[in-house]
CHARMM-style PDB file with segment names, atoms N, HN, CA, C and O in Angstrom:
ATOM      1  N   UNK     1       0.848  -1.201   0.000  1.00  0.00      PROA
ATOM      2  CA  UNK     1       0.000   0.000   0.000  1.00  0.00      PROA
ATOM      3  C   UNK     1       0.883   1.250   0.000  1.00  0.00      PROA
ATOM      4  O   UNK     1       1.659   1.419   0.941  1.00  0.00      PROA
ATOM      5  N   UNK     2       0.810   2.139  -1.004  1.00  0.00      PROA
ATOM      6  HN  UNK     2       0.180   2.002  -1.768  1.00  0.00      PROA
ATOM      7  CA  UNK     2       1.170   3.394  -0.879  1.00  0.00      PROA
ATOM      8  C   UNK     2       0.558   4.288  -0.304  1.00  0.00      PROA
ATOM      9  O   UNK     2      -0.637   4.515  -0.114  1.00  0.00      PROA
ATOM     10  N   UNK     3       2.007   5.062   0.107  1.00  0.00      PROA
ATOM     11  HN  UNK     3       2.978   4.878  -0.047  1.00  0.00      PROA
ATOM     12  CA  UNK     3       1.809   6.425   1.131  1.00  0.00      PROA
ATOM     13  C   UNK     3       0.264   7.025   0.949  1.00  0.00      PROA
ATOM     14  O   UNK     3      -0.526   7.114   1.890  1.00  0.00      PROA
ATOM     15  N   UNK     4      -0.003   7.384  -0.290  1.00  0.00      PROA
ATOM     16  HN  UNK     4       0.638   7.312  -1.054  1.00  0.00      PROA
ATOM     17  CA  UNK     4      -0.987   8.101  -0.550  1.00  0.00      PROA
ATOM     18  C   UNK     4      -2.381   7.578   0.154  1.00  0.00      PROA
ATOM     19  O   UNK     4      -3.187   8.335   0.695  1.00  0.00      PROA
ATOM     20  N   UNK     5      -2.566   5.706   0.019  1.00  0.00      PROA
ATOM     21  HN  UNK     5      -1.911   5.091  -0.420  1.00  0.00      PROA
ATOM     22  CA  UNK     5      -3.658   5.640   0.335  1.00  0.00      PROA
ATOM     23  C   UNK     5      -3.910   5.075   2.020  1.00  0.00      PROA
ATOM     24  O   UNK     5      -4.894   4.838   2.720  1.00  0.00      PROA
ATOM     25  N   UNK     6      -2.584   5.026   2.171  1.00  0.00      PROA
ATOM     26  HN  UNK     6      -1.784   5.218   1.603  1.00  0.00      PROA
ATOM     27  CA  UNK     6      -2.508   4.809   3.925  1.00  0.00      PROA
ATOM     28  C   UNK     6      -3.021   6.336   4.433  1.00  0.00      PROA
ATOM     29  O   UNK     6      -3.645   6.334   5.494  1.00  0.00      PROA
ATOM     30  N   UNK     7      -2.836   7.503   3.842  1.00  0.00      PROA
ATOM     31  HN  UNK     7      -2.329   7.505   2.980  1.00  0.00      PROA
ATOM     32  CA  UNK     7      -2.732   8.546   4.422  1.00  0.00      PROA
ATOM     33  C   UNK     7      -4.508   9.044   4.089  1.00  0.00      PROA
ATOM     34  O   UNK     7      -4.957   9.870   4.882  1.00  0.00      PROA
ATOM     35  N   UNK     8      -5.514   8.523   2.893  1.00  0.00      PROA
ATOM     36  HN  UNK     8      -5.149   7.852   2.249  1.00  0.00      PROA
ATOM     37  CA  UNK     8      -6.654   8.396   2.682  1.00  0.00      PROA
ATOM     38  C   UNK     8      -7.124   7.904   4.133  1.00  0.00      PROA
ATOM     39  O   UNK     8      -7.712   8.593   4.967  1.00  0.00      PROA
ATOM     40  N   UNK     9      -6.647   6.244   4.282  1.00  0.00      PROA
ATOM     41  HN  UNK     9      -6.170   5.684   3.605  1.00  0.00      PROA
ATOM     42  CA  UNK     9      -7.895   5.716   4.976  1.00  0.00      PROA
ATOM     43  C   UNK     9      -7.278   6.469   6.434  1.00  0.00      PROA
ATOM     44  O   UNK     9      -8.263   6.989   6.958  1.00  0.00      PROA
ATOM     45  N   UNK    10      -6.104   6.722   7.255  1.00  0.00      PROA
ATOM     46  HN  UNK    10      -5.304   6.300   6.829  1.00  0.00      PROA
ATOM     47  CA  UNK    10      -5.944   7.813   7.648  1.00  0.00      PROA
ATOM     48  C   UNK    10      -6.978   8.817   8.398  1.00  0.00      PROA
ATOM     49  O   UNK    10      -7.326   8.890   9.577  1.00  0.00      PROA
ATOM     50  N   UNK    11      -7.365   9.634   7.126  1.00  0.00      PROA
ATOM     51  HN  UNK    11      -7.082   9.575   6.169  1.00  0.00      PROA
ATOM     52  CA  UNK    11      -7.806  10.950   7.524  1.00  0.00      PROA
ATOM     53  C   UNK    11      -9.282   9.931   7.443  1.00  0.00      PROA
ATOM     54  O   UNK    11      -9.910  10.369   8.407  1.00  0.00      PROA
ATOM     55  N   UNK    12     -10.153   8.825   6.819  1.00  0.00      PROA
ATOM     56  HN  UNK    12      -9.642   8.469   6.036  1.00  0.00      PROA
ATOM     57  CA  UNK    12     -11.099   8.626   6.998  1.00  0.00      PROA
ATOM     58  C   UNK    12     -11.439   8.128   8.044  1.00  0.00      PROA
ATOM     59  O   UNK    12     -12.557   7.617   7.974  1.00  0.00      PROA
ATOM     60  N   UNK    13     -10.912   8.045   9.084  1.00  0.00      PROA
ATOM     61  HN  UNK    13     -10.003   8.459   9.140  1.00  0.00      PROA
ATOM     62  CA  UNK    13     -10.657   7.358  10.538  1.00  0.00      PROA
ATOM     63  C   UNK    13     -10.981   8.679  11.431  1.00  0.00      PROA
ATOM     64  O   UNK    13     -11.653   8.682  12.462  1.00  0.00      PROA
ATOM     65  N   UNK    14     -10.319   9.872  10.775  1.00  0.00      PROA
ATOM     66  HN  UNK    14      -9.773   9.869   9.937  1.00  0.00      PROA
ATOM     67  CA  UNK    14     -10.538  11.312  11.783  1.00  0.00      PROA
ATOM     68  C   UNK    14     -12.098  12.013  11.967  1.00  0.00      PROA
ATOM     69  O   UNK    14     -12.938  12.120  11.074  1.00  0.00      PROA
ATOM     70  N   UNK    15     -12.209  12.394  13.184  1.00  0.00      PROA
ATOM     71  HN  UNK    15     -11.526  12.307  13.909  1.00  0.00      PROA
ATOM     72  CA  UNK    15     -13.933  13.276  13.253  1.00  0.00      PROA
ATOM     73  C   UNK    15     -13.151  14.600  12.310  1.00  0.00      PROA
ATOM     74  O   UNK    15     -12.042  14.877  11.853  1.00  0.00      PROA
ATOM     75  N   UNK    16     -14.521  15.161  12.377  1.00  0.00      PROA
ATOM     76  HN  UNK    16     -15.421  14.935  12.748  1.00  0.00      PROA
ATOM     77  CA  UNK    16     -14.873  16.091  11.121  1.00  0.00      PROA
ATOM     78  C   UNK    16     -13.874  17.187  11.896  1.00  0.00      PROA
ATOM     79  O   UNK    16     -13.023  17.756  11.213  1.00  0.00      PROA
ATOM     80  N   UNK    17     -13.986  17.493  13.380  1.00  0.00      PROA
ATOM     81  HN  UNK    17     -14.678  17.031  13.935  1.00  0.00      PROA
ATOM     82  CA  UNK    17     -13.364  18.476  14.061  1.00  0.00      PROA
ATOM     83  C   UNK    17     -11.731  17.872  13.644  1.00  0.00      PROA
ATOM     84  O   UNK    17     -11.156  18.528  12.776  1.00  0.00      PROA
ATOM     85  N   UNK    18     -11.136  16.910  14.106  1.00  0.00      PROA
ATOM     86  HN  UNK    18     -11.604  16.377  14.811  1.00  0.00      PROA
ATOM     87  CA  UNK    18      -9.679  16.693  13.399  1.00  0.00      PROA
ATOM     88  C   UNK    18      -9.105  17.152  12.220  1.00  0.00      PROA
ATOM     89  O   UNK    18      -8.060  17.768  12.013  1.00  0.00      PROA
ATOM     90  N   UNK    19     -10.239  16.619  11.266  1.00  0.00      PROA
ATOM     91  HN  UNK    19     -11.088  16.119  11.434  1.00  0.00      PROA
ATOM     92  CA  UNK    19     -10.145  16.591   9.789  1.00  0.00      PROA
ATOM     93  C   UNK    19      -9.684  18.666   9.738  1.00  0.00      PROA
ATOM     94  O   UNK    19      -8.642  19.205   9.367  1.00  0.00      PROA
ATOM     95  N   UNK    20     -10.768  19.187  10.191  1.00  0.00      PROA
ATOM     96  HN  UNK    20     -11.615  18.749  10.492  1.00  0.00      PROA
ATOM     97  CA  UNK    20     -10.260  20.586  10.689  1.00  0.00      PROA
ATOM     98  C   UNK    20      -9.174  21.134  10.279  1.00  0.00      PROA
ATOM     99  O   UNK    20      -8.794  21.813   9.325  1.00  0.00      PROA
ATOM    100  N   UNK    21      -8.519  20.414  11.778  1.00  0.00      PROA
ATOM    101  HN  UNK    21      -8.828  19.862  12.553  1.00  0.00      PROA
ATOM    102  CA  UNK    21      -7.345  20.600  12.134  1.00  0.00      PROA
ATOM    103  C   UNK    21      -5.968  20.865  11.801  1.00  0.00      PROA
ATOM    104  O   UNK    21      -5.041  21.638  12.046  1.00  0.00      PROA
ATOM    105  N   UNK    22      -6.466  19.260  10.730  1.00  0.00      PROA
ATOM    106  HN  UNK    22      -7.218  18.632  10.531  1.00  0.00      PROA
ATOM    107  CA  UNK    22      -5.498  18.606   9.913  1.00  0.00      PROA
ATOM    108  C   UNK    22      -5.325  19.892   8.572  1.00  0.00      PROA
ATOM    109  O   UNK    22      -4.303  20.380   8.090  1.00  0.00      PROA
ATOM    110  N   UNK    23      -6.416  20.083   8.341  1.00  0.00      PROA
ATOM    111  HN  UNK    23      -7.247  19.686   8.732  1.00  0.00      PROA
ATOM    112  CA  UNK    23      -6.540  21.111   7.337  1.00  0.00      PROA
ATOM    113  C   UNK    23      -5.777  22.520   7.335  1.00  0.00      PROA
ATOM    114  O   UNK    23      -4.773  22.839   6.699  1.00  0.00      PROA
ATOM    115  N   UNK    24      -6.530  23.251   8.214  1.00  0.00      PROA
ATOM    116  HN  UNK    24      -7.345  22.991   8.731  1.00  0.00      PROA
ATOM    117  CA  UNK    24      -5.708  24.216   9.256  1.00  0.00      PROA
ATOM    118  C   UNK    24      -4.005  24.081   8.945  1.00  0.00      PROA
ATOM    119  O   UNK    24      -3.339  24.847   8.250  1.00  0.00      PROA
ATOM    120  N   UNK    25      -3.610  23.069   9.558  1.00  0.00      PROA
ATOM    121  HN  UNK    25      -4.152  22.446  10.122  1.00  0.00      PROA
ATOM    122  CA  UNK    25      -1.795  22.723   9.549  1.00  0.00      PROA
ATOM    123  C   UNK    25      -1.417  22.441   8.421  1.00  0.00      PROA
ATOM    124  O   UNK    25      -0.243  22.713   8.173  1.00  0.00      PROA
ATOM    125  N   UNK    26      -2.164  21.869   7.446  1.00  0.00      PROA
ATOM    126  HN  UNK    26      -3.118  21.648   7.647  1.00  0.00      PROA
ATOM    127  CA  UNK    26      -1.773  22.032   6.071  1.00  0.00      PROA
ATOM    128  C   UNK    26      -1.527  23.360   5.020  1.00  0.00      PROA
ATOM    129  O   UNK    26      -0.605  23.519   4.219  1.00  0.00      PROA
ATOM    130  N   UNK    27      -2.480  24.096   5.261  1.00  0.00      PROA
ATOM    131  HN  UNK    27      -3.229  23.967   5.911  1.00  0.00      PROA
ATOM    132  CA  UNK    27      -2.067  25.475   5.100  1.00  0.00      PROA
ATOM    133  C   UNK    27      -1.772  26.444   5.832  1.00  0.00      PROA
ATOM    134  O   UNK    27      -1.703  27.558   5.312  1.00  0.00      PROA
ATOM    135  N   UNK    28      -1.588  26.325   6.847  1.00  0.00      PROA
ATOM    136  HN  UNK    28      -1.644  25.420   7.270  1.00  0.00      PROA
ATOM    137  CA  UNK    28      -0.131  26.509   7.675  1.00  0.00      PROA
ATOM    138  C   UNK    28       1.381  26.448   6.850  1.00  0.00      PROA
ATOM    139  O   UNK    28       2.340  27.126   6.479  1.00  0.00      PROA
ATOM    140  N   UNK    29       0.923  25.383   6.869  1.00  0.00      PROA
ATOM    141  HN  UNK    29       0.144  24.833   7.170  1.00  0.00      PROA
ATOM    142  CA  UNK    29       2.396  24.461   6.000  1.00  0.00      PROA
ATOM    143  C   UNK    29       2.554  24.992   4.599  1.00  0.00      PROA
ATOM    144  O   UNK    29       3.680  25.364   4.267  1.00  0.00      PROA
ATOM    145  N   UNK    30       1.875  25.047   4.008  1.00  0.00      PROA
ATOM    146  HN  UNK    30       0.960  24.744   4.278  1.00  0.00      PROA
ATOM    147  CA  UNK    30       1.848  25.691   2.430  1.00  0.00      PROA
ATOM    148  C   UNK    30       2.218  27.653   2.277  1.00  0.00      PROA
ATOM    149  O   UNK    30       2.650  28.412   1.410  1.00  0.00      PROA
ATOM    150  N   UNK    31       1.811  27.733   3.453  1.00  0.00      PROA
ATOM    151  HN  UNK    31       1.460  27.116   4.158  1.00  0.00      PROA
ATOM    152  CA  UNK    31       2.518  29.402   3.379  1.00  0.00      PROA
ATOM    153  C   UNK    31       4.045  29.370   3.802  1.00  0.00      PROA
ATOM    154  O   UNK    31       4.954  30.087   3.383  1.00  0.00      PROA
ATOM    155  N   UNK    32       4.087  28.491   4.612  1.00  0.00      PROA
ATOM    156  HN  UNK    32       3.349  27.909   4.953  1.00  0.00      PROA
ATOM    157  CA  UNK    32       5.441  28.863   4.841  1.00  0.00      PROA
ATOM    158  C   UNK    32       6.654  29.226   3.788  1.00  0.00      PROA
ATOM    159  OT1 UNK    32       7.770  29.527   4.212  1.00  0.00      PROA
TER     160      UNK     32
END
């Protein structure tokens, strides 16, 4: 299994408030 879809089922495991989160720190991450 590749990265990509370990990191799918992953985030499909997270509540909607995580998923958030996760989001949030991702563009976080993209401005830097």
């Amino acid at each position: 299994m590749d990265n990509l879809t370990k990191l799918k089922a992953e985030l499909e495991r997270l509540s909607p408030a995580d998923l958030r989160l996760v989001l949030k720190f991702a563009e976080f991450l993209a401005q830097e």
